[in-house]
PLY file of the C-alpha trace (Angstrom):
ply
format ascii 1.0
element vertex 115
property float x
property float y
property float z
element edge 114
property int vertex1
property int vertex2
end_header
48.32 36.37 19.96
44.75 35.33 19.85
42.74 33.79 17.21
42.24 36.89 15.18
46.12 37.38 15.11
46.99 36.05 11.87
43.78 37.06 9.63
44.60 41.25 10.84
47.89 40.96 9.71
47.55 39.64 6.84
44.48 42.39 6.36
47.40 45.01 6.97
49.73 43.30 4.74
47.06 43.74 1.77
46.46 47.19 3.25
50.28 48.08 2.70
50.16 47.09 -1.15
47.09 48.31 -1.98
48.83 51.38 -0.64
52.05 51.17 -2.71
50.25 49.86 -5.82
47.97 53.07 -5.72
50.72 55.48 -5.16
52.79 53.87 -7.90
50.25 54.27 -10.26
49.94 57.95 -9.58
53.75 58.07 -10.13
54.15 56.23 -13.13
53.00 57.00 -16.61
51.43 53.82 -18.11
48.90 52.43 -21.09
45.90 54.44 -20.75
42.57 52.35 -19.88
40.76 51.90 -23.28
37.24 51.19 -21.90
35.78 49.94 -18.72
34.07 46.70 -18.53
30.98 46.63 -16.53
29.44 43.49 -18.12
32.51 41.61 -16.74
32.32 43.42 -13.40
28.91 43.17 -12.71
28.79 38.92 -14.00
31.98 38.07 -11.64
30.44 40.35 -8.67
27.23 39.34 -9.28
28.47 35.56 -9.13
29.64 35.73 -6.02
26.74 37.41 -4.83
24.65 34.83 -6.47
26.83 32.04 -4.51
26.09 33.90 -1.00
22.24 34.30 -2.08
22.15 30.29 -3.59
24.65 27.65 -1.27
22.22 27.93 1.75
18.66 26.74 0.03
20.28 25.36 -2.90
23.55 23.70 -1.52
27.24 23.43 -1.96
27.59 22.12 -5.38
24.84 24.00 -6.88
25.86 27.22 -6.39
29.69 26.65 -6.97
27.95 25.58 -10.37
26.16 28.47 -10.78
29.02 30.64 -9.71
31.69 29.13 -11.66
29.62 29.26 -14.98
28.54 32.85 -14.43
31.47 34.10 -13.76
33.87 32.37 -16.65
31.05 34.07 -18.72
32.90 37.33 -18.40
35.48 35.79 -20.18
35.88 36.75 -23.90
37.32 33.15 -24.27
34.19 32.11 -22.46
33.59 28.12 -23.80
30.36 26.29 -22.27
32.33 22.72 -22.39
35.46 24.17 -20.24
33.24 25.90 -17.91
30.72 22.86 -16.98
34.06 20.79 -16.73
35.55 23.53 -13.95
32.21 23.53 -12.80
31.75 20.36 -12.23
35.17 19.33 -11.20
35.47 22.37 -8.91
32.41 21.40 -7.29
33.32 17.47 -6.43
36.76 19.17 -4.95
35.43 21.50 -2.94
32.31 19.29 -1.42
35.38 16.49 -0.50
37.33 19.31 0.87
35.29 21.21 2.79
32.34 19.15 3.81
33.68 15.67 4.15
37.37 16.64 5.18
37.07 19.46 7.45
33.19 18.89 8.60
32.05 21.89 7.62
28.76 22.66 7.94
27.49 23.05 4.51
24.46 20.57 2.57
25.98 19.41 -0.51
22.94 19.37 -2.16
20.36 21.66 -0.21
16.86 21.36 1.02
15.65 23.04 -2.03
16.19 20.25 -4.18
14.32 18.23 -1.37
17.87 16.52 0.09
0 1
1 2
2 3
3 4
4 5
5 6
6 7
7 8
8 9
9 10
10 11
11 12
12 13
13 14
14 15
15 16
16 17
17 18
18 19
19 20
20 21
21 22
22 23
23 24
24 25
25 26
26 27
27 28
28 29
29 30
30 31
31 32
32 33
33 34
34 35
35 36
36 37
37 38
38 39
39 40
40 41
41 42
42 43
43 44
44 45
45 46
46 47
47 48
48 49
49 50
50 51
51 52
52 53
53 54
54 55
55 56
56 57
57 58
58 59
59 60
60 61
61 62
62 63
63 64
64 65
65 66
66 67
67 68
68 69
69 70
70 71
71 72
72 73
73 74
74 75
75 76
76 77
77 78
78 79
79 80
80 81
81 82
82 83
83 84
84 85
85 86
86 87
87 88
88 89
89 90
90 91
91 92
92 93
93 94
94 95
95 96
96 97
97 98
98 99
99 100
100 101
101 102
102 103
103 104
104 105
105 106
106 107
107 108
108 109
109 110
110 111
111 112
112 113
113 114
């Protein structure tokens, strides 16, 4: 068991339900789909892709920002106050996690903002 041990198996794992989830829906008669929603795919995908494009120039805590704001957009309960609140709170948990406690390599603010 080497380093990549743990992260294939647990690939497979999500292989195997993906698996049984898509047969089971083939099997089972359920509530039809009643439209699609491509404004919510596109804002949560496009969030994330945002996030990859933004944490390197921008930083960290910018781009969780940006990320967690565009994507609770796609929400129909979408509320500017509880998503600058996640934002924000999201952002201070994550820089103390993953850049203070485990060193990781990330600029909390980056050299965009001249930092």
């Amino acid at each position: 068991m080497g380093p990549g041990y743990f992260p294939t198996v647990l690939g497979a794992l999500l292989v195997l339900v993906g698996a049984i989830s898509m047969v089971r829906s083939f099997t089972h008669q359920g509530e039809a789909i009643k439209r699609f929603y491509w404004k919510e795919i596109f804002l949560v995908l496009g969030s994330v892709a945002l996030f990859g494009i933004l944490v390197r120039g921008a930083g960290l805590v910018p781009a969780l920002i940006v990320l967690v704001i565009t994507s609770a957009w796609a929400s129909e309960k979408f509320n500017i106050k509880t998503a600058l609140l996640l934002a924000a709170l999201s952002s201070v948990f994550s820089a103390l996690v993953f850049v203070k406690g485990l060193g990781l390599p990330f600029a909390i603010i980056g050299p965009w903002f001249g930092m």
